[in-house]
N, C-alpha and C positions, 0 to 999 in steps of 0.2 A: 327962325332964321334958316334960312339955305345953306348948309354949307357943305365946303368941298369931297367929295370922295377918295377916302386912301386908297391906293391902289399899292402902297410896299407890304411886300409879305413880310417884310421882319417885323413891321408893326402889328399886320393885321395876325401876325400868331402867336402874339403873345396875349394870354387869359388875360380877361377881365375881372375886375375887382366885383363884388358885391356891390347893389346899388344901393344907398340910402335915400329919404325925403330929402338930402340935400342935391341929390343929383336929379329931382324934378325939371328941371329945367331943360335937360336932354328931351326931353319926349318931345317939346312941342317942334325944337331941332331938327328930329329923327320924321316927326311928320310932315313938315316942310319941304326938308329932304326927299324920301321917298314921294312924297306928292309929287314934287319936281321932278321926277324921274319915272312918273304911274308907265309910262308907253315900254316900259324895258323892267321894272323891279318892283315884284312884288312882295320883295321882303326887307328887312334893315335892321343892322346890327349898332349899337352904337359906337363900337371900335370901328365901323365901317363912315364913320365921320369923323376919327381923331379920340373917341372917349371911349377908356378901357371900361366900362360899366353895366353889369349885366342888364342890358336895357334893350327889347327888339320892337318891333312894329312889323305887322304885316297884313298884307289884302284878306281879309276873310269875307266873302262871298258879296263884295262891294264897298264894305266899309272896313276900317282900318283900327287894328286893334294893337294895345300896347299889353307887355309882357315883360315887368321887374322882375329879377332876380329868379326866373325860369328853369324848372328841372325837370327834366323828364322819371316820369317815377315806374313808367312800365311802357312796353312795345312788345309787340308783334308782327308777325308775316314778312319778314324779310326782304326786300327782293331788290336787285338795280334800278339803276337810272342814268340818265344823265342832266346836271344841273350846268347852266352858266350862272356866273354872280358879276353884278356891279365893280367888285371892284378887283379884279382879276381880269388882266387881258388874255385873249385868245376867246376860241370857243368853248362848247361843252365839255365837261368831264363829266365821266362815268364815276356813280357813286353808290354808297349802301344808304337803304333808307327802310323804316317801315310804314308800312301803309296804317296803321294804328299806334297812337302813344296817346298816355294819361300823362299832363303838364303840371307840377305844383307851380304857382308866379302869385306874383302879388299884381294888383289894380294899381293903376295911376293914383291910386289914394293909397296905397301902400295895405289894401286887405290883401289876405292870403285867397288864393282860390284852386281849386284843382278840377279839370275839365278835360275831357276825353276830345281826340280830332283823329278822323281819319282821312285818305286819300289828300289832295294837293294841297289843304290848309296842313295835314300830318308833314309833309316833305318839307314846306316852306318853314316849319317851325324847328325844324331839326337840321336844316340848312344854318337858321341863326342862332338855333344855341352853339352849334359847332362854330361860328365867329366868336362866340363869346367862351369859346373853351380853348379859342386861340388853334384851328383846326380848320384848313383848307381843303376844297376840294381840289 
């Protein structure tokens, strides 16, 4: 189902809970959501629909991938940028990001998996774990 975008920073900065198999049901939510939104947002946080849940979604190279309970377990090459998000008004903000990170997350079936991303799938992924650690740009 579609649902609305928060756009209050008190909500949106406050961490997220761990996700369980009971909180399945968010994903198909979150991909609803972002699909509805494909022309502007390529990523999605679940606190960014109202659920504190460590739960994201985002475009990786056409198709849309989900990411329980997501950590980043190593990074490198530092460098800026500037990100806009969904659900933040105004424009761009300058931010830190790395062009490489190794992700531990579990599958929409709640397996564990750990997989390496660099360049624009790396930003967008570090984009929404920082929603989920309650951290705005």
């Amino acid at each position: 189902m579609i649902k609305e975008i928060v756009h209050d920073p008190i909500l949106l900065g406050r961490p997220s809970e761990e996700a369980t198999p009971e909180d399945a049901c968010l994903i198909q939510d979150l991909l609803d959501t972002i699909s509805a939104h494909k022309e502007k947002c390529v990523g999605m946080a679940a606190n960014m629909i109202g659920r504190h849940k460590r739960i994201i979604c985002f475009n990786n190279c056409g198709a849309y991938e989900i990411m329980i309970n997501p950590v980043i377990i190593k990074s490198s090459d530092l460098y800026i940028t500037e990100e806009s998000c969904l659900s933040l008004l105004g424009g761009p903000r300058k931010t830190k990001r790395y062009k490489y990170i190794k992700v531990r997350y579990q599958t929409a079936e709640f397996q564990t998996r750990i997989k390496s991303f660099g360049g624009y799938a790396a930003q967008i992924i570090q984009h929404e774990i920082d929603h989920c650690d309650g951290k705005l740009i």
